[in-house]
N, C-alpha and C positions, 0 to 999 in steps of 0.2 A: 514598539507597537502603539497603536493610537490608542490614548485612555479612554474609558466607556465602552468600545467593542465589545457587545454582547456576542457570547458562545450560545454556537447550536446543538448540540448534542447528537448526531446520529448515530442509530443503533443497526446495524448489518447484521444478522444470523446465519447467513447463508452460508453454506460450506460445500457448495454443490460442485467446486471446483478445487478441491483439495483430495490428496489421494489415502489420506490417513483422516478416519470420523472424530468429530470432536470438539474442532474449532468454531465451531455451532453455538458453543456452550461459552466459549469466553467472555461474551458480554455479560453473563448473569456471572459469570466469578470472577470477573471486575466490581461487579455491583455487593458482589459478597465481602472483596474486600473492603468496600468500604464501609460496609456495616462494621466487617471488624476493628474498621480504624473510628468507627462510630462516628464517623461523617456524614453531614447531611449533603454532601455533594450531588447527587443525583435527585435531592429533593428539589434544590436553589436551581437547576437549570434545567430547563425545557428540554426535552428529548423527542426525539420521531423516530421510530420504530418502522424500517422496511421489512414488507411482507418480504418471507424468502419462500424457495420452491425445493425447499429442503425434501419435501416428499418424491422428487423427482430421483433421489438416490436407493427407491425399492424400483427401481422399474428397469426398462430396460437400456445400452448402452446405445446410443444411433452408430456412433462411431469411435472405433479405437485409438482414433488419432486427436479427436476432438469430442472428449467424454463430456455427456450433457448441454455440449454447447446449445440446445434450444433456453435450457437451466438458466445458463451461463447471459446468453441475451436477455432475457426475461431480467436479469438482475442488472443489466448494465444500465435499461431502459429505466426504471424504477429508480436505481439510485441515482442515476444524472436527473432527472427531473426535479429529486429531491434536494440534490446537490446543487439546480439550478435557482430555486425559490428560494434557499437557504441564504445563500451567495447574494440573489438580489432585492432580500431584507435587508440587507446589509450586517449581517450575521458572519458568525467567524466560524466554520463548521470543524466540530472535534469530530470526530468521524473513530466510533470502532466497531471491527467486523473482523468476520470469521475469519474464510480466508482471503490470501492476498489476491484472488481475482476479482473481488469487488472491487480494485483499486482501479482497474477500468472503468468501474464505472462512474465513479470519480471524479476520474478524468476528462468523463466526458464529459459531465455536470458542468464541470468548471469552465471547458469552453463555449459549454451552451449560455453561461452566464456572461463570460466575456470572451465574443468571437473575434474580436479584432485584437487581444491583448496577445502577447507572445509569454507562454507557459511554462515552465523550468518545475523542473523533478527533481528532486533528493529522495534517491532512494538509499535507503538505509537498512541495508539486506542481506545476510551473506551468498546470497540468489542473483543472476544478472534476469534471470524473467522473460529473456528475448528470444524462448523460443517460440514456433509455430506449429501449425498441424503435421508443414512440409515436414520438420526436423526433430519434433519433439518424442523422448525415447519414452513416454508415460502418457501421454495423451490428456492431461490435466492441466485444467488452465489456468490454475498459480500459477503456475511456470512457463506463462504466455503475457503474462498482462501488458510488460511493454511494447510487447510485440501489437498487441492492437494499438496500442498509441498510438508508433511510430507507423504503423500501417506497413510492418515489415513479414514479409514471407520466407527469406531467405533463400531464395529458390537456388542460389549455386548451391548450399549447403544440403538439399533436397535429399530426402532419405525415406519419405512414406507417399504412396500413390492414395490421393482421395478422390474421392467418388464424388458426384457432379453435386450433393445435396451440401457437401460437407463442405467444400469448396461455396456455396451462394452464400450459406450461413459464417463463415466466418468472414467473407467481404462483408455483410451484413453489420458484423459486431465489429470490424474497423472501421465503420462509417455511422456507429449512431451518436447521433445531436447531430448528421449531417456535416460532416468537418473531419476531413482526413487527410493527411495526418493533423492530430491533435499536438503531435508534439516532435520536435527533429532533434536531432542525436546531439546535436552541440548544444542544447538546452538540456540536459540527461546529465545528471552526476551521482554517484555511486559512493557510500559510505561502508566500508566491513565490508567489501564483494570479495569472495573467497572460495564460493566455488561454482564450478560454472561448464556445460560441455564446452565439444570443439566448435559445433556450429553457433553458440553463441559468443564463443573466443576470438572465431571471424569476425564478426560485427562488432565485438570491439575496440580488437586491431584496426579494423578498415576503418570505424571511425574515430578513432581517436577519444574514446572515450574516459573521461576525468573518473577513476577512484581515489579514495585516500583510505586502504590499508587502516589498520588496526593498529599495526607499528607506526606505521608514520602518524597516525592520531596523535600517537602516547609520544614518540618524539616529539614533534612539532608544537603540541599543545592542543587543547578543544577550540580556544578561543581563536588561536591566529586560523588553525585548521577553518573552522566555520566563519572566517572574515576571506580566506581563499575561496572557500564554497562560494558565498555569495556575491563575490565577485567575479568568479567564475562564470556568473548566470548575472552579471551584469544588465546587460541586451534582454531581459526578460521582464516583462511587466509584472509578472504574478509568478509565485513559487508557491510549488506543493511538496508538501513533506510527506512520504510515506514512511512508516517505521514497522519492518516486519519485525518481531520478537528474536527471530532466531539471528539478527544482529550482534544479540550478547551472547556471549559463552556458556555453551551448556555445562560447568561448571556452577554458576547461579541458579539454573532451572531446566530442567528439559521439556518443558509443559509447552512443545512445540514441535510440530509435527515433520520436519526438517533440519533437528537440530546440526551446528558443524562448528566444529572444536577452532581456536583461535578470534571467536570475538570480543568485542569490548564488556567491560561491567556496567552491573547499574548508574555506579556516579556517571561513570561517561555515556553515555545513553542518554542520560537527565541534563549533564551538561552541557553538550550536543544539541539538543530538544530546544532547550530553553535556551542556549545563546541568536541561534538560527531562531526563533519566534519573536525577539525584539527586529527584527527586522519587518516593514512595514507593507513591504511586498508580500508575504507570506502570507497568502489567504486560507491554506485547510492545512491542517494535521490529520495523519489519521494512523493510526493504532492496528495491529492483525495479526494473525495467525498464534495467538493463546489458544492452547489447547491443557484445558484443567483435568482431562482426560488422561494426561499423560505425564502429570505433574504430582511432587507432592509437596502437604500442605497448603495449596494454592499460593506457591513461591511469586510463581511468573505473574500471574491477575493483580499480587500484592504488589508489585516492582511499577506494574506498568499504571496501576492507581496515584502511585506516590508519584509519578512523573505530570500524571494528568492532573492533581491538584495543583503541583506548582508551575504549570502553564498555562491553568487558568488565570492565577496570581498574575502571572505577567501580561496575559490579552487584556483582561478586565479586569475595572474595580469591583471587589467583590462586597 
């Protein structure tokens, strides 16, 4: 990573797209742990604070297929804007948020900042994320975010009838920064994906989609594993890292609203993290779905502190 890159700090609240409440809260019990570790980490770097439309979760639902998605817009628009300015200070955006449907908006930040660059994801999830309104069995758009990337519907896999409003509004949400797709399937690599429906098992299979197992991590090693990743995404100008929590094994912490048995530990998480961030493509990290709600002693907030201190270490001189 180039020395000097200054980090940006952003702060997501929003959980308007998660189906268990909570993950609202992990930015303040991130910030908690680091009081505990009595660190001035969040004094030394700038932060920006996206409004959320967390009030939008006493009201009522539009649609069962696509809960809040007005919510859910509202937050994609917000944080690509802010993901755009961020990006074209020439700033290095640590990015953490509620839940993982802000990662759309993200995404879409990053294209608004550079439209011509070719975009590569690491997700790093025990979640493949690729369902839609058509297919999805919860109607919660964590469990969509790639799906607006890739601007997939999945219509063979088709299982819910939506209504003509519900239908504008999610073309709407795969197309803001005006750019869709944001991101194609051979540019998509998957860490810890482990569990996943049928109609998102389609679209893996059909496209050939790169994971690497938890097992084959711990065979193969962190470091070759993450020298395949980004080679993998060779062809890509800029990589974005998303790390949902529930990657690592609810055996360290269940402080996550999704937890699923079989992922990696904290060292590998951290190792993982930090081998993929010396690479110079890698323009955002971002952090989601802690939920301190569901945790005890803030295990999870503490894990995912210790990670983000030592990749600031490595973006910047601090």
């Amino acid at each position: 990573m180039k020395k000097g890159r200054q980090i940006r700090l952003i702060e997501i609240k929003s959980e308007v797209g998660a189906g268990t409440r909570g993950a609202s809260l992990g930015v303040d019990a991130v910030k908690i742990a680091a009081l505990d570790f009595r660190s001035n980490f969040f004094k030394n770097h700038r932060s920006i604070n996206i409004p959320d439309d967390n009030a939008a979760l006493h009201g009522m639902i539009e649609s069962r297929y696509a809960k809040r998605i007005r919510s859910v817009l509202k937050m994609y628009e917000r944080i690509g804007a802010a993901l755009r300015d961020s990006l074209k200070d020439g700033k290095f955006p640590l990015v953490l948020s509620g839940d993982h449907s802000n990662a759309g908006g993200t995404i879409a930040g990053i294209k608004m900042a550079y439209p011509d660059s070719r975009l590569g994801v690491i997700w790093i999830d025990a979640h493949a994320d690729l369902h839609s309104p058509y297919t999805t069995p919860s109607g919660n758009f964590h469990g969509m975010t790639l799906a607006t990337a890739l601007a997939e519907d999945n219509i063979e896999n088709k299982v819910n009838d939506l209504d003509y409003e519900t239908i504008e509004l999610w073309e709407r949400l795969k197309t803001v920064g005006d750019i869709s797709p944001k991101v194609e399937y051979r540019d998509l690599l998957f860490m810890t994906l482990r569990d996943f429906e049928e109609q998102e098992g389609y679209l893996l299979k059909q496209h050939k989609v790169k994971n690497f197992s938890t097992s084959e991590i711990r065979k193969t090693g962190v470091t070759k594993i993450c020298r395949e990743a980004m080679k993998h995404l060779s062809h890509c100008d800029k990589v974005y890292i998303s790390f949902d929590v529930d990657a690592l094994d609810p055996s360290i912490s269940r402080g996550t609203g999704t937890p699923v048995k079989g992922g990696i530990n904290e060292r590998e998480a951290a190792d993982i993290i930090l081998e993929l961030v010396q690479n110079e493509r890698v323009c955002c990290l971002e952090f989601t779905e802690i939920n301190p709600t569901l945790d005890s002693e803030n295990v999870m907030a503490e894990t995912v502190f210790e990670i983000l201190q030592k990749v600031a270490r490595q973006v910047e001189i601090i």
